[in-house]
C-alpha positions as CSV (number, residue, x, y, z in Angstrom):
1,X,-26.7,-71.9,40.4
2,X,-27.5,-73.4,44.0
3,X,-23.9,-73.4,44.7
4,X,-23.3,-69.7,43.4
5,X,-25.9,-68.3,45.6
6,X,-25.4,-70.1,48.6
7,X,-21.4,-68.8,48.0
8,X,-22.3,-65.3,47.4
9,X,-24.3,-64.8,50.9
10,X,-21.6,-66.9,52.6
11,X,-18.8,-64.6,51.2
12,X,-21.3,-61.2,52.4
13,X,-20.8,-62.7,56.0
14,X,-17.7,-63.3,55.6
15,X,-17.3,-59.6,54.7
16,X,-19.4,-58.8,57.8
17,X,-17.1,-60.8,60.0
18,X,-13.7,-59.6,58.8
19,X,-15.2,-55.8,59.1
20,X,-16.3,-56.2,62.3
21,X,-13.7,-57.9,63.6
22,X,-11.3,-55.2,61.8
23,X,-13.5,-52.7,63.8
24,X,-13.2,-54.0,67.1
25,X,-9.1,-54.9,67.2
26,X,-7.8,-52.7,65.9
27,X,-10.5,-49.4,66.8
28,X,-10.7,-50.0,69.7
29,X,-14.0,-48.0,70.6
30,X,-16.3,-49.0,68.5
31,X,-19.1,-51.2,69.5
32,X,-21.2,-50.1,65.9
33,X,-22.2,-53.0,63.7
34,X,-20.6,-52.9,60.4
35,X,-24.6,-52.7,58.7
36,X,-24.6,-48.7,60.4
37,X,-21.2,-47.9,59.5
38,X,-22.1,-49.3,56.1
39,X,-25.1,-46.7,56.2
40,X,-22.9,-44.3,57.2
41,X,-21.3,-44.2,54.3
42,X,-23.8,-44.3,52.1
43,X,-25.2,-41.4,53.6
44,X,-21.9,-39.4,53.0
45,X,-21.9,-40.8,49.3
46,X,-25.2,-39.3,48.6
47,X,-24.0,-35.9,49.2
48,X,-22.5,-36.4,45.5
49,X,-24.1,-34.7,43.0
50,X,-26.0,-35.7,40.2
51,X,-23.3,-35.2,37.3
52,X,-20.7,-37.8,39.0
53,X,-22.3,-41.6,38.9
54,X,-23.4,-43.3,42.1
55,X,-21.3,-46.7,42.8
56,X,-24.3,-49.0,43.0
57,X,-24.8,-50.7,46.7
58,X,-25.1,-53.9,47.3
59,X,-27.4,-55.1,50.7
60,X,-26.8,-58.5,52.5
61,X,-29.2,-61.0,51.6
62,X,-32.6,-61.5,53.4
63,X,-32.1,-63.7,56.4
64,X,-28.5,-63.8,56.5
65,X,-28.8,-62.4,60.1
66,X,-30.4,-65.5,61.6
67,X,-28.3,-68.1,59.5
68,X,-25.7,-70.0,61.7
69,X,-21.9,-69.6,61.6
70,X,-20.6,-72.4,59.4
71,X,-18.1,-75.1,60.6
72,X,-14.2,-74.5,60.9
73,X,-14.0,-76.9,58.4
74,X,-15.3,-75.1,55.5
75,X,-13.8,-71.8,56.9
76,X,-10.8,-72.0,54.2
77,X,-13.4,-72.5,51.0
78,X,-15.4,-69.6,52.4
79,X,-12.5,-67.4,52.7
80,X,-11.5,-68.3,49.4
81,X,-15.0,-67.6,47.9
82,X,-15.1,-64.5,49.6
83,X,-11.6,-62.8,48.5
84,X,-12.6,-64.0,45.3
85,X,-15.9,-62.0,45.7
86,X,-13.9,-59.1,47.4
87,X,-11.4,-58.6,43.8
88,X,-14.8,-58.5,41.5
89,X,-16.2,-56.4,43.6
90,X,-13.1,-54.4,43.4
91,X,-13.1,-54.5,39.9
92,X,-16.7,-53.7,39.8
93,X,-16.3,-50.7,41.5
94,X,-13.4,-49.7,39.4
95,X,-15.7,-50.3,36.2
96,X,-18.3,-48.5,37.7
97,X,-16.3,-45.2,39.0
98,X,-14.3,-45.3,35.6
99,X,-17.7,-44.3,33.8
100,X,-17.8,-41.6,35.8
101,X,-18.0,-37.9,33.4
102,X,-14.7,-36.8,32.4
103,X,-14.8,-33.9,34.5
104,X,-14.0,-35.6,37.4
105,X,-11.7,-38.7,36.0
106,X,-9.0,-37.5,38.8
107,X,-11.0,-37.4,41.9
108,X,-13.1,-40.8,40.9
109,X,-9.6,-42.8,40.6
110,X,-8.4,-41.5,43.4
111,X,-11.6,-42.6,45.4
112,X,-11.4,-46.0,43.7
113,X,-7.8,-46.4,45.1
114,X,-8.9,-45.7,49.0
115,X,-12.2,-47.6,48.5
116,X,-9.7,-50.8,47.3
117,X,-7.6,-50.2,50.2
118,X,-10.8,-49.8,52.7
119,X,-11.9,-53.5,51.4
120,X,-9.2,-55.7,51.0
121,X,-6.3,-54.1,53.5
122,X,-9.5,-53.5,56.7
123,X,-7.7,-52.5,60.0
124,X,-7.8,-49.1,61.6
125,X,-8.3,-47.0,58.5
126,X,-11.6,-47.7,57.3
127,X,-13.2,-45.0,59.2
128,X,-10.3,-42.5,57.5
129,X,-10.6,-44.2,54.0
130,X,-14.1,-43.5,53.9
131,X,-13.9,-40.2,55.2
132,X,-11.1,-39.6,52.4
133,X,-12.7,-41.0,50.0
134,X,-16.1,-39.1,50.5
135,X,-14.4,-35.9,50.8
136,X,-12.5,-36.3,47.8
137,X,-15.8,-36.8,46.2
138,X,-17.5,-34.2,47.3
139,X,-14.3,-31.7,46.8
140,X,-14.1,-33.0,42.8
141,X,-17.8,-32.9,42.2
142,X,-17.8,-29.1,43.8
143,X,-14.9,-27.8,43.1
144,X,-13.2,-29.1,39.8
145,X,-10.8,-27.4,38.2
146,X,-9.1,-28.4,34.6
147,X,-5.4,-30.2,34.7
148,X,-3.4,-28.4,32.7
149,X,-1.5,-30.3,29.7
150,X,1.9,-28.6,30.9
151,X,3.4,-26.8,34.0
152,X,1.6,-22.7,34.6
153,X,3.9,-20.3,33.9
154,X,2.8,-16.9,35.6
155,X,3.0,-14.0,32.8
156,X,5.4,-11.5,33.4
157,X,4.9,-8.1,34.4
158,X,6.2,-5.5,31.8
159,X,8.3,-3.3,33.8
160,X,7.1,0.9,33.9
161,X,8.8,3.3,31.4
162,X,11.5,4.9,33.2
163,X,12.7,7.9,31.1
164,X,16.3,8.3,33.1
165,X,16.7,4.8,32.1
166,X,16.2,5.6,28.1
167,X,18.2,8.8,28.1
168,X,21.3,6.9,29.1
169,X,20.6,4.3,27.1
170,X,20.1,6.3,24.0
171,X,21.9,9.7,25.0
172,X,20.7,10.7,21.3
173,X,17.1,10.5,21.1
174,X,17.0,14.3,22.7
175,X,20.0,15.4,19.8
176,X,17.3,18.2,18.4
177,X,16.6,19.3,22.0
178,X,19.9,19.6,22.9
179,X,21.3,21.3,19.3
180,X,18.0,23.7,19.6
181,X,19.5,24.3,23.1
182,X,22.8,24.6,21.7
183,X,22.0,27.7,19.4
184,X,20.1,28.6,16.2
185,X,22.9,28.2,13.8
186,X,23.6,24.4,15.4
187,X,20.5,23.8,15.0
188,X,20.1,24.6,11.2
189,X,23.6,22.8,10.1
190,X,21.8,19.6,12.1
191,X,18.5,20.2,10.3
192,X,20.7,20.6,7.1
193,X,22.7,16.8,7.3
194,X,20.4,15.2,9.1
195,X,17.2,17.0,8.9
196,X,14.1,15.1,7.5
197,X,13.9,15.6,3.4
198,X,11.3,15.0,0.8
199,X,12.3,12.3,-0.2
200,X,11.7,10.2,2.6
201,X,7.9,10.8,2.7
202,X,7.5,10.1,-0.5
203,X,7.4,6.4,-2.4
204,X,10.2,6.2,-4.6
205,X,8.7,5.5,-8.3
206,X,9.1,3.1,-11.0
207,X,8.9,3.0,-14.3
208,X,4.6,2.5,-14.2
209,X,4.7,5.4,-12.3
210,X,6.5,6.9,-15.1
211,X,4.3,5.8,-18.0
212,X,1.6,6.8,-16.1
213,X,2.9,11.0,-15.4
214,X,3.0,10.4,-19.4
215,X,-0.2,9.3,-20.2
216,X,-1.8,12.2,-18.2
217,X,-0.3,14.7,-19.5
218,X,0.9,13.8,-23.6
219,X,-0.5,10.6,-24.8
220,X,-4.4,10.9,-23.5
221,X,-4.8,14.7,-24.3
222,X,-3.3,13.7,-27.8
223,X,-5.7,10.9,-28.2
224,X,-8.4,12.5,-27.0
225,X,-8.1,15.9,-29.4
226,X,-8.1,13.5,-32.3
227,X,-10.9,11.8,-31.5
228,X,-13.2,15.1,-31.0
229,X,-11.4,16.6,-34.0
230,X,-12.6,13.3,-36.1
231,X,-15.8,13.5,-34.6
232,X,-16.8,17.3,-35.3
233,X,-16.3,16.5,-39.1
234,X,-18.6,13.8,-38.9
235,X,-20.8,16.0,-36.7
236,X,-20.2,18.9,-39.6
237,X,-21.1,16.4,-42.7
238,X,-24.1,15.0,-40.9
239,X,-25.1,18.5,-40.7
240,X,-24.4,19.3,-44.3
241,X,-26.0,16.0,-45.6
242,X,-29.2,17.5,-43.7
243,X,-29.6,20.5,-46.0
244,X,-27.7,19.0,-49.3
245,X,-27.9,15.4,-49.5
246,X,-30.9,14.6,-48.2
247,X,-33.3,17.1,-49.9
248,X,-31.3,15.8,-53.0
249,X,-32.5,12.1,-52.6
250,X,-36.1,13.3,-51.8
251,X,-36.0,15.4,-54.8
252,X,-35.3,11.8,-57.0
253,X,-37.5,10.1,-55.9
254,X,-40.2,12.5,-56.2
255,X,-38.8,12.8,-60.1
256,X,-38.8,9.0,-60.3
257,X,-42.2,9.1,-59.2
258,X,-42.9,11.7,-62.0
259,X,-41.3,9.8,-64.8
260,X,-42.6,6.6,-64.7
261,X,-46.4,7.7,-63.2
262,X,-46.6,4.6,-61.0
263,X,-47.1,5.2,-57.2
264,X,-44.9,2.5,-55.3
265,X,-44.8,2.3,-51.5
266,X,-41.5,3.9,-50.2
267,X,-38.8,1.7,-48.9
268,X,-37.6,2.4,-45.0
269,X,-34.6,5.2,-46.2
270,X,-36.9,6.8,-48.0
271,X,-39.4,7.2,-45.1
272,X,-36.9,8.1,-42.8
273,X,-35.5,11.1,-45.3
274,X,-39.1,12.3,-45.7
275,X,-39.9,12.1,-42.2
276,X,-36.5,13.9,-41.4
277,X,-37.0,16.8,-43.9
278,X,-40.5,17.6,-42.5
279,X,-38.9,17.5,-39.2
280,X,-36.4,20.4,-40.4
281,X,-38.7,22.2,-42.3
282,X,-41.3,23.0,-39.3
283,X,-38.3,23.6,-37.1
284,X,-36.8,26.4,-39.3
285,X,-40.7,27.8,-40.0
286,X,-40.7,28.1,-36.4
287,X,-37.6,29.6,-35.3
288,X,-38.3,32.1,-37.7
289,X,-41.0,33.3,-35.7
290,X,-39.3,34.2,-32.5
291,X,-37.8,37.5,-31.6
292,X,-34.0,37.2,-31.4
293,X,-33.9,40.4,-30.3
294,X,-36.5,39.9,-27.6
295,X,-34.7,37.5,-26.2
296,X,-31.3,39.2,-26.4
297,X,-33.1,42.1,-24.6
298,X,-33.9,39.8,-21.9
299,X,-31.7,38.5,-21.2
300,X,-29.4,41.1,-20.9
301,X,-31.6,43.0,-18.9
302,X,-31.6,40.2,-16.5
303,X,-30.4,41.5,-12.2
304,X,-31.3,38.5,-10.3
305,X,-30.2,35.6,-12.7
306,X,-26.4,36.1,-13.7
307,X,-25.1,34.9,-17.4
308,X,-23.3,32.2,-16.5
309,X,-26.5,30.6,-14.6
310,X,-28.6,31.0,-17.3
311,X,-25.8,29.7,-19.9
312,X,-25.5,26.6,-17.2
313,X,-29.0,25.8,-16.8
314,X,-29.3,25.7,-21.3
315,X,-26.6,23.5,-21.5
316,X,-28.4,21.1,-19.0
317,X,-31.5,21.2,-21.1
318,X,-29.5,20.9,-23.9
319,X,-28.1,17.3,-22.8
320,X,-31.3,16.3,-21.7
321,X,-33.0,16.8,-25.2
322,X,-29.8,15.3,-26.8
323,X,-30.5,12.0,-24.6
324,X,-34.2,11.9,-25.5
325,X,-33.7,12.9,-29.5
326,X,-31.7,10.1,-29.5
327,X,-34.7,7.9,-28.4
328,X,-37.3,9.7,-30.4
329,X,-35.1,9.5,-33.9
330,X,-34.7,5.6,-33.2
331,X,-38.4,5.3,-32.6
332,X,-39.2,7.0,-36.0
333,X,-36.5,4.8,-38.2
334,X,-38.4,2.0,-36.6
335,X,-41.9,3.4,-37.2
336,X,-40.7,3.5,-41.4
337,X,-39.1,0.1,-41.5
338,X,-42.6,-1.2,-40.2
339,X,-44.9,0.8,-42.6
340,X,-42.6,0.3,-45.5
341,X,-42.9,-3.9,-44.9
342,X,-46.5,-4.3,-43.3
343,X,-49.2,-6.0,-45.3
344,X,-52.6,-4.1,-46.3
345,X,-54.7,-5.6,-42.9
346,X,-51.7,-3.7,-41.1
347,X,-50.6,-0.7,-43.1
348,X,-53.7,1.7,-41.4
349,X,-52.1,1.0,-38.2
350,X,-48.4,1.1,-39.0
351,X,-49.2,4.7,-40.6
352,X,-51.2,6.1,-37.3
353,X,-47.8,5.1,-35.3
354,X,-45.5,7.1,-38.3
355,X,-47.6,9.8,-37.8
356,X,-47.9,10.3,-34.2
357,X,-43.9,9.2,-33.8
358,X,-43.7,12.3,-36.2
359,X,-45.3,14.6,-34.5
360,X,-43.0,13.6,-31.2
361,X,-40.2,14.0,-32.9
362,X,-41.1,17.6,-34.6
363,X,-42.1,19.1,-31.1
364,X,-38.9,17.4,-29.4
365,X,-36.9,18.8,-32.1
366,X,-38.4,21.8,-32.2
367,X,-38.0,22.4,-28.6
368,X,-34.2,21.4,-29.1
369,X,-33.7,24.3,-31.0
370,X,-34.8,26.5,-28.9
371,X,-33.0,25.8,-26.4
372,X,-29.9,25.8,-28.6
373,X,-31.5,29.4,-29.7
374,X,-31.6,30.9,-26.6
375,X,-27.7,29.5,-25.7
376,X,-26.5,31.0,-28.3
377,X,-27.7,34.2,-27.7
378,X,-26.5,34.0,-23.9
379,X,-23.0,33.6,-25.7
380,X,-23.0,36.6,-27.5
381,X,-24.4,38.5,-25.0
382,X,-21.6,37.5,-22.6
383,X,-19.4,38.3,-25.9
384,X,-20.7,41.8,-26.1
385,X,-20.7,42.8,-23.0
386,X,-18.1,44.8,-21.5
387,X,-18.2,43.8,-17.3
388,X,-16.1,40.5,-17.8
389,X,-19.0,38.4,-18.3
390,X,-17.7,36.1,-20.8
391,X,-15.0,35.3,-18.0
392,X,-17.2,34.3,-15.7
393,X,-19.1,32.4,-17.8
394,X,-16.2,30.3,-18.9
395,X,-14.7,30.0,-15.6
396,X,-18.1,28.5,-13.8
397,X,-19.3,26.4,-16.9
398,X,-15.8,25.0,-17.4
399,X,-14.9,24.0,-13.8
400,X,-18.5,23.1,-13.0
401,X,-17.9,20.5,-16.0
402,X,-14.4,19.2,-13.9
403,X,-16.0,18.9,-11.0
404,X,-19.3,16.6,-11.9
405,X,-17.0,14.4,-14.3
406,X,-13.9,13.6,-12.7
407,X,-14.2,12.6,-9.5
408,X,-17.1,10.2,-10.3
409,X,-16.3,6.2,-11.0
410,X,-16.8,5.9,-15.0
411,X,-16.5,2.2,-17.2
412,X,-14.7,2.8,-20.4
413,X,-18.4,2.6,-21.9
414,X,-19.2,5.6,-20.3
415,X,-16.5,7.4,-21.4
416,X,-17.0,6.2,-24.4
417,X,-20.8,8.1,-24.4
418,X,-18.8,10.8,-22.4
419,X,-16.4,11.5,-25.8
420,X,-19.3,11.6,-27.9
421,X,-21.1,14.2,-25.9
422,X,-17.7,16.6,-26.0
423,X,-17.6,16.0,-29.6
424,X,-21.6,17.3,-30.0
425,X,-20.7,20.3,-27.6
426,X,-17.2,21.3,-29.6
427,X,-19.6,21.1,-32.9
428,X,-22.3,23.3,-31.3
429,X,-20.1,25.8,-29.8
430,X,-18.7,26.4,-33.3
431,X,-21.9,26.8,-34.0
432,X,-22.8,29.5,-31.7
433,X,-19.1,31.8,-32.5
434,X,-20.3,31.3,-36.5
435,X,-24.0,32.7,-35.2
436,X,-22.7,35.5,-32.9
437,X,-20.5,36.4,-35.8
438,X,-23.3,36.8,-38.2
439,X,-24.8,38.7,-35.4
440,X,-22.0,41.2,-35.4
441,X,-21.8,41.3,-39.3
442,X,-25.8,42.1,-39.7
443,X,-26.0,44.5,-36.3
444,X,-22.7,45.7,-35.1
445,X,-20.8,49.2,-36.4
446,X,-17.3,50.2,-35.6
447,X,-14.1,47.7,-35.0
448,X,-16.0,44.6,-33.6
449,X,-13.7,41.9,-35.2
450,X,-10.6,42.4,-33.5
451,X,-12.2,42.4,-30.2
452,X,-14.6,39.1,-31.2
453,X,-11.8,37.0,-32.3
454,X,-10.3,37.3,-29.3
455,X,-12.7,36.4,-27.5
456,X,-13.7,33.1,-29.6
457,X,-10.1,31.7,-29.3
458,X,-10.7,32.3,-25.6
459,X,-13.9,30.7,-25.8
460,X,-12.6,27.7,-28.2
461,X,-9.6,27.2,-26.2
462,X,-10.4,27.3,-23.2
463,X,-12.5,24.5,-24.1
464,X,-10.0,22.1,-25.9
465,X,-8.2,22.9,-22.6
466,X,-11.0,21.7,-20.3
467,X,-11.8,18.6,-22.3
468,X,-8.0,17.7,-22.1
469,X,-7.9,18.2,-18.1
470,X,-11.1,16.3,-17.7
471,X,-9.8,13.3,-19.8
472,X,-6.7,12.9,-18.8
473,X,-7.5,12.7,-15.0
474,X,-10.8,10.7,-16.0
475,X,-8.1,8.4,-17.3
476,X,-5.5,8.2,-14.5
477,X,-8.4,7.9,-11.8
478,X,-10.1,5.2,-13.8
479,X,-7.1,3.3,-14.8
480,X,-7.7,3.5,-18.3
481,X,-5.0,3.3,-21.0
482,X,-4.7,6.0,-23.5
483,X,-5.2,3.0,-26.2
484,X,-9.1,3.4,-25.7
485,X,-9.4,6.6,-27.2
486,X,-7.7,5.0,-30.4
487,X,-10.6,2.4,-30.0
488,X,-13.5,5.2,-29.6
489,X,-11.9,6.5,-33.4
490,X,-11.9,2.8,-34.9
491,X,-15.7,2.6,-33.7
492,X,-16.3,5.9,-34.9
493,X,-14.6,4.9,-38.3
494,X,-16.6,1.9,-38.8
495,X,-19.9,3.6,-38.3
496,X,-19.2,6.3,-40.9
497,X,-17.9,3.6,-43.6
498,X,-16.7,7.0,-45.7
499,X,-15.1,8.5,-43.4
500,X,-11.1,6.7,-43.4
501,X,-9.8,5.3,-40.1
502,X,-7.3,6.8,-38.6
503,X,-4.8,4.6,-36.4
């Protein structure tokens, strides 16, 4: 360890010697000591900035300015020691500037090589190798700009439009100008072979297309008018079990009853008929009560409200007491399934709920009917009349209809619900024509039935014609196969086990 140290601050004078005898043969000027030049370039290597790391100095040993020259003798070991010390140093410096950031890799090499060159070669450019080396510093920590992985290519300019230029390149793109300019009749014979047709603007088709043009207008309107045909005879036998069937049932149990003289509780069907027939027998006690002709009186009689609003504004009400009749009839089933299977603790609380579920469904019912009432009188009014009201009924109810249904995103189980309500509405404008014509058969003198049964096919075919329309585009817009309505008809089937399925 004695001998390294003793080396090391030999090999620092050594340095010392060799740069100031560098300085003053081959400078010629300068009388500085190599310590202030050394300073001097420490000072310029502070200008670099932070981001670039500092090459760490080394200062001469402590008393190495009062220590004597050594003998001649040992002058070769100490020049050996000290190149020795001069190519660590080099590589020390190299290590050192290599950690520098990447950012300035190029510059921090490039200083390296002049710093190697300012240490080992000496001579008349240290001053310049320093100078270099600090100003390549400086210029790569301030101004460093990214080496590119390939040579710049400047982009080139797109050259201006020059319309001379295209004409006599294309002497044809101005062929209509110049036939227009021509005269008329050149013109035409160019529009005629080479003219734009309609063809060209339109898709050319293919055999979905094709299918497609044919479901809209055969297969879904086919589909369709079967379904609401199949449906309006189960809408007419539910309505004739109502006032055959089911008062015959009620009428054997009461007999049973009768016969054997032992009170049983009543099962849910038989709850459910009873309920049902009291249901229709306050509703028909109280449209007997109201005034039809009131009502047709007012209704004719109306200025401010038209027909056609009024008929509108029923039908409205009319789908909004279908939707909650629904509800109410579901409720009640459910209220006579519970009382016919709860146990004694239960049965004075099961019966409260039957009754009050009773008297919701009478007063919904009864309101219903009304409002069915009061439609059908607005169609026979319109029917009567003689200023085209019936027209104008049929037009805004009918297109109204279009307009709310088609354009709107349906699921196939909406239009599922949607069939069902068409089928209700066929089945209850029957019902209005058979009331208007007992109307006219009761009230009406002179020739009435020619003039009446024209307008009920208008009426009853101008709806088959609406419901067909609305389907079919419901269909097309909705991308819905015509198969579906089949599938509607098979469901319907399967809930009315007598009715047969049709395929």
């Amino acid at each position: 360890m004695p001998l390294r140290s003793g080396g090391r601050q030999i090999s620092f004078e050594i340095l010392a010697g060799d740069t100031s005898g560098d300085d003053g043969g081959g400078g010629g000027g300068g009388g500085e000591p190599p310590r202030r030049k050394r300073r001097a370039r420490g000072s310029k290597r502070k200008k670099r900035p932070s981001s670039v790391a500092e090459e760490p100095s080394v200062a001469p040993p402590i008393g190495s300015e009062h220590r004597k020259p050594l003998a001649p003798e040992n002058a070769l070991c100490e020049d050996e020691i000290g190149f020795k010390m001069l190519e660590s140093r080099s590589v020390v410096e190299t290590v050192c500037e290599g950690a520098v950031v990447e950012s300035s890799k190029v510059s921090s090499v490039s200083y390296v090589e002049l710093r190697q060159r300012n240490v080992n070669g000496g001579g008349v450019g240290d001053e310049v190798g320093d100078e270099a080396a600090a100003s390549a510093r400086e210029s790569s920590a301030g101004s460093w700009r990214p080496e590119s992985n390939g040579s710049v290519t400047n982009l080139a300019k797109e050259k201006s439009l020059d319309w001379n230029q295209v004409v006599a390149e294309d002497p044809n793109i101005l062929r209509e100008v110049s036939s227009s300019a021509k005269s008329p009749f050149a013109y035409f014979v160019g529009e005629i072979y080479g003219g734009n047709a309609l063809r060209s603007t339109i898709a050319v088709g293919n055999e979905k297309k094709r299918q497609r043009v044919y479901n809209t207008m055969f297969h879904v309107p086919w589909r369709c008018e079967r379904l609401i045909i199949a449906g309006f005879f189960v809408c007419l036998d539910s309505f004739l079990s109502l006032l055959t069937i089911m008062p015959a049932r009620i009428l054997m149990t009461i007999w049973r009853v009768l016969k054997t003289r032992q009170f049983q509780r009543p099962n849910a069907a038989e709850l459910s008929d009873f309920g049902c027939l009291i249901v229709l027998a306050l509703g028909v006690v109280s449209l007997q009560r109201i005034d039809i002709s009131l009502i047709y009186h007012v209704i004719r009689g109306q200025g401010t409200i038209k027909l056609y609003v009024i008929y509108n504004v029923l039908e409205i009400f009319d789908k909004l007491c279908q939707s909650f009749g629904e509800d109410v009839l579901q409720v009640l089933f459910n209220s006579a399934e519970g009382l016919s299977n709860c146990s004694p603790d239960t049965f004075t609380f099961e019966l409260m709920r039957f009754i009050l579920d009773e008297t919701i469904a009478v007063v919904a019912f009864v309101v219903h009917a009304f409002v069915l009432l009061v439609q059908a009188i607005t169609l026979a009014t319109c029917i009567i009349a003689h200023n085209n009201a019936l027209l104008a009924l049929l037009v805004s109810n009918n297109f109204a209809e279009i307009k709310s249904n088609v354009f709107k995103r349906v699921s196939k189980e909406n239009l599922h619900n949607l069939v069902y309500y068409d089928i209700v509405e066929r089945f209850h404008i029957t019902a209005f024509l058979l009331f208007v014509l007992a109307q006219n058969i009761l009230e009406a003198e002179g020739t009435w039935f020619e003039s009446f049964l024209i307008n009920a096919l208008l009426v009853y075919l101008c709806e088959v014609l609406i419901d067909a329309i609305k389907h079919s585009f419901l269909a097309k817009f909705n991308e819905i196969k015509p198969i579906a309505y089949s599938e509607f008809l098979e469901d319907l089937c399967k809930q009315n086990k007598y009715l047969p399925c049709i395929r």
